[in-house]
Every structure is written in structure tokens, then in C-alpha cells.
C-alpha positions in Angstrom: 2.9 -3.0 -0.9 0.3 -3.7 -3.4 -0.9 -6.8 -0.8 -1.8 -4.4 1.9 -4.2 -2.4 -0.9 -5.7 -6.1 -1.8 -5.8 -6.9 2.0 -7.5 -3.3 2.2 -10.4 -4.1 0.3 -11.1 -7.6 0.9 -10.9 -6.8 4.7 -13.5 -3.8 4.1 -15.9 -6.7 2.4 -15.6 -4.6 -0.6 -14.7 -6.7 -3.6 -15.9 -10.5 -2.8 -16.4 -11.5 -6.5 -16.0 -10.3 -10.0 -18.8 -8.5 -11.7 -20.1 -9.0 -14.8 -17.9 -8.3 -18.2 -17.2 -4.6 -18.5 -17.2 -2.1 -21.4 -15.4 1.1 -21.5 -16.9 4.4 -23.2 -14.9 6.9 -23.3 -17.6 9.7 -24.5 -18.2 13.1 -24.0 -20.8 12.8 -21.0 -23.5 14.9 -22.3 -24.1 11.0 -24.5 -25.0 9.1 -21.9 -28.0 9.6 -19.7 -29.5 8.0 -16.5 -30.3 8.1 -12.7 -28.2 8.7 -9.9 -29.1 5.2 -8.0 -28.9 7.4 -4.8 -31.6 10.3 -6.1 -34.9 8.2 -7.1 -36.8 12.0 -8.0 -33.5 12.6 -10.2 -34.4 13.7 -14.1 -32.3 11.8 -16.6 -28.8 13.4 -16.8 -25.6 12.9 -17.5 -22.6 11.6 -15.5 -21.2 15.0 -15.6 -24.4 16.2 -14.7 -25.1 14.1 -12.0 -21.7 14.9 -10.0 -22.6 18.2 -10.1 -26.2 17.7 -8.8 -24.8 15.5 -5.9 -22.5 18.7 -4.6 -19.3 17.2 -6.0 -16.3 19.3 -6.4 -15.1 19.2 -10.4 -11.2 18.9 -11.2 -11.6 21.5 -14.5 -7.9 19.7 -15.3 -9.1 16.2 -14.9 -9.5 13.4 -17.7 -12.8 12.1 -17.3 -13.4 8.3 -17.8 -17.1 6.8 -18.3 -18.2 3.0 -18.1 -21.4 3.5 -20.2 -22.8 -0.1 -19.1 -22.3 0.0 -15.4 -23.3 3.5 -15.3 -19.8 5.0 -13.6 -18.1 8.1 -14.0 -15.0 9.7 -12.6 -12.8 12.9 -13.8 -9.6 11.4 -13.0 -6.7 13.8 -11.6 -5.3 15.1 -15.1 -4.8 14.4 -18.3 -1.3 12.6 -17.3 -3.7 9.5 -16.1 -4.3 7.1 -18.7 -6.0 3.3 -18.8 -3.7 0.4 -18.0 -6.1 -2.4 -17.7 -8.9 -3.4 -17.3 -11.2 -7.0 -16.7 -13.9 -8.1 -14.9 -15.2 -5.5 -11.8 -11.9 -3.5 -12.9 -10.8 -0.7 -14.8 -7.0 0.5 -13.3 -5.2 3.5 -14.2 -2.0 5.2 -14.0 0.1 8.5 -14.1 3.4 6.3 -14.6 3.6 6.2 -10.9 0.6 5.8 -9.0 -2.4 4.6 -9.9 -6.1 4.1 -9.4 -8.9 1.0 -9.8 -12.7 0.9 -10.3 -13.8 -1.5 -8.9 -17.7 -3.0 -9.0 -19.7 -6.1 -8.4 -23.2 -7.7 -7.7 -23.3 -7.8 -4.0 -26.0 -9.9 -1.5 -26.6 -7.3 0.8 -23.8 -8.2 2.9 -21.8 -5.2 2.0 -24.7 -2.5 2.3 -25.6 -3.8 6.0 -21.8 -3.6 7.3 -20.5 -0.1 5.8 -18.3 1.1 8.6 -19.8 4.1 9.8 -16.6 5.4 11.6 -12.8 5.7 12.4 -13.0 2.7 14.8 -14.6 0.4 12.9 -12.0 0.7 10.0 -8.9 -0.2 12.5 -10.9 -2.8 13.9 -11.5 -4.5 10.4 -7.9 -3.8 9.7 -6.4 -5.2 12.8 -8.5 -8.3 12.4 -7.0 -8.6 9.2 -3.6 -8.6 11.0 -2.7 -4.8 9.9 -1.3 -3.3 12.9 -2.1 0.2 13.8 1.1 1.3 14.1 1.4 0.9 10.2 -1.6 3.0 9.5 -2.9 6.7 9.9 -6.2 7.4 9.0 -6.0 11.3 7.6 -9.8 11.2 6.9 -13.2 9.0 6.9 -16.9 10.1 5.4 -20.0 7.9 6.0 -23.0 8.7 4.4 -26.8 7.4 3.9 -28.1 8.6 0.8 -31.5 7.3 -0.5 -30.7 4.2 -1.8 -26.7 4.0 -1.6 -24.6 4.0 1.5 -21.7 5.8 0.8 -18.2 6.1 2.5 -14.6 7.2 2.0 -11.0 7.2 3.4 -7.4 8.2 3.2 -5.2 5.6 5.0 -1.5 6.4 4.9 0.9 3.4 4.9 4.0 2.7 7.1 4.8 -0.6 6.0 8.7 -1.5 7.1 10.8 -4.0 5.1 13.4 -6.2 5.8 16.0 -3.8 6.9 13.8 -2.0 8.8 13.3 0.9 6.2 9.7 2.2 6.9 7.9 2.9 3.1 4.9 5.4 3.6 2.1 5.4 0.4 -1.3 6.3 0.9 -4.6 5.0 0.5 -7.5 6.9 -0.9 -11.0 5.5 -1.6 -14.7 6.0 -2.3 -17.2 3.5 -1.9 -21.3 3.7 -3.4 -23.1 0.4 -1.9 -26.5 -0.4 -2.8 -28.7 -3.2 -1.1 -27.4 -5.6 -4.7 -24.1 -3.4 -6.1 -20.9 -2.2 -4.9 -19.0 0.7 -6.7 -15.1 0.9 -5.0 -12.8 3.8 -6.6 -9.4 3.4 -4.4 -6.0 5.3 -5.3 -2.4 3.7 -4.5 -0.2 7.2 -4.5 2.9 7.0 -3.5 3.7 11.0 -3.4 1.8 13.3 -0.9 1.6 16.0 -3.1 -0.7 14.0 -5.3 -3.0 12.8 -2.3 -5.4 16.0 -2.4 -5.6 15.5 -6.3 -6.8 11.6 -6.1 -9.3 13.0 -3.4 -10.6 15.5 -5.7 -10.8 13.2 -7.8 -12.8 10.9 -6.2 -14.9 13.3 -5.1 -16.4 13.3 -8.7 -17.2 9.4 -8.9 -20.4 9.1 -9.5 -23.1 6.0 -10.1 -25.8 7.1 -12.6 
């Protein structure tokens, strides 16, 4: 199942190389300061900040996770979700059962001019990447211009069938930030629906600064 997320992304142009070598800061947000790359008349605030200034709905029970030198933040879905690796243009975590990857990476352009800007765009890039629609619901889709950023997201539920016909159902949830030279992917791999609102809440919270 883990192909069809890899398929996901690469057939959304949305992870074509790795990005430079990351660092992880796990900080209380008020440390770190910056601009949204999507508010050019923002004042220098903090992730935390910055979620909230951009409308962003705040999980008060969320962990929340900062990559200082790439500018990211995120309030992950609770304090159960904890790093399980992390290299270059990724950070993953996990509750034990699902999980979720950062993704980011220097981008030509490409990316920023293609950003589908609805539901049928997404099942045609998936059905040329040989993902049937009969395996896929899309529950949701977002696509927004924002000064500088392009910004998207999705939940895709999976029904991918095995070899004995068995039909295994996990969902897909993801936000993407694209800039005209960066692209900022958060995307979820849950496997329970009761957990699907929580990874959107979630999210809803990452944030480029």
C-alpha cells in the first residue's frame, strides 16, 4: 500500500528530488521568528503565530514539531505522534499505526505552474499514473492562490484489492505550499477513519514561515 502513497506524490509532481540536508528543532515556537512566504506585509512571527494569522484551526492536544531551517511548522494530531525518521526533504512520523511525512524540496517552477486546481485534474493525473478510479474516492480537495504560494489539499481514500480479492481501504490526506522555487508536501497514510479528521486538523496547522 505504501507504493500507491509514493505513486501519489510523484504522480502529483510533488517530490522530484531531495532537498537540501535538514535539521530538526524541536522548540517552543515563540524562539523562532520569520515570514509567512505567502504574506509579503507579514511582521516577524512565530510558526505558531503565523498559523493562527493565516485562519488555521489549532489542535489544543496536538504535539507541535518545528524545522527551524526550512522554516516549517505543524501541530501534529496528539502527543501519541512521535519522529521515526527523518533524511533529506523528509521528516516521517508515527502514532504506532499510521503515520505522516514532511516533505520539501527546491523546485524549477514546474510544480507551482501545474497545481491542480480541481477534483478532475487529480483523477486524471492519477489514472495516467495507472490508478484506476474505481480504487479511489476523493472525500475532499482545496486549491488556493495566496500571494506568493499556491496552495492545495486532499483526502483520497484507498480501495486497493489484493490477491484474493480482499479490498484494503486507507486514506490519503495531504497539504501542499508551492512557491515559484520550493515545494512544502505534508501527506498522512491513516489507516483508521476515525483518525482521518484528526490528520486533517492537523494539517490544517502546517505552515511555511
Amino acid at each position: 500500500m505504501v507504493r500507491y502513497i509514493i505513486a501519489l506524490i510523484i504522480a502529483l509532481m510533488l517530490f522530484t528530488t531531495a532537498g537540501c540536508g535538514s535539521r530538526v528543532a524541536e522548540a517552543d515556537p515563540q524562539e523562532s521568528a520569520g515570514k509567512t512566504l505567502y504574506d509579503s506585509e507579514a511582521d516577524s512571527v512565530s510558526g505558531y503565530e503565523a498559523a493562527r494569522a493565516n485562519g488555521l484551526k489549532l489542535n489544543p492536544d496536538g504535539q507541535e514539531f518545528m524545522l527551524e531551517s526550512e522554516g516549517i511548522y505543524m501541530m501534529l494530531p496528539s502527543s501519541a505522534w512521535q519522529k521515526s525518521s527523518e533524511e533529506n526533504g523528509c521528516i516521517g512520523f508515527s502514532d504506532g499505526k499510521n503515520c505522516i511525512n514532511i516533505y520539501y524540496t527546491d523546485d524549477d517552477g514546474s510544480t507551482y505552474k501545474n497545481v491542480p486546481k480541481k477534483k478532475s485534474d487529480i483523477i486524471k493525473i492519477l489514472n495516467d499514473a495507472d490508478i484506476s478510479g474505481d480504487q479511489i474516492e476523493i472525500l475532499s480537495f482545496d486549491s488556493t492562490d495566496k500571494d506568493k504560494a499556491k496552495i492545495y489539499s486532499y483526502t483520497i481514500k484507498f480501495m486497493i484489492p489484493d490477491n484474493n480479492g480482499n479490498i484494503a481501504e486507507f486514506y490519503s490526506v495531504s497539504k501542499s505550499i508551492c512557491t515559484k522555487d520550493k515545494v512544502y508536501v505534508v501527506v498522512g497514510q491513516i489507516y483508521d477513519e476515525e483518525n482521518v479528521s484528526l490528520c486533517e486538523t492537523a494539517e490544517e496547522t502546517f505552515t511555511v514561515f
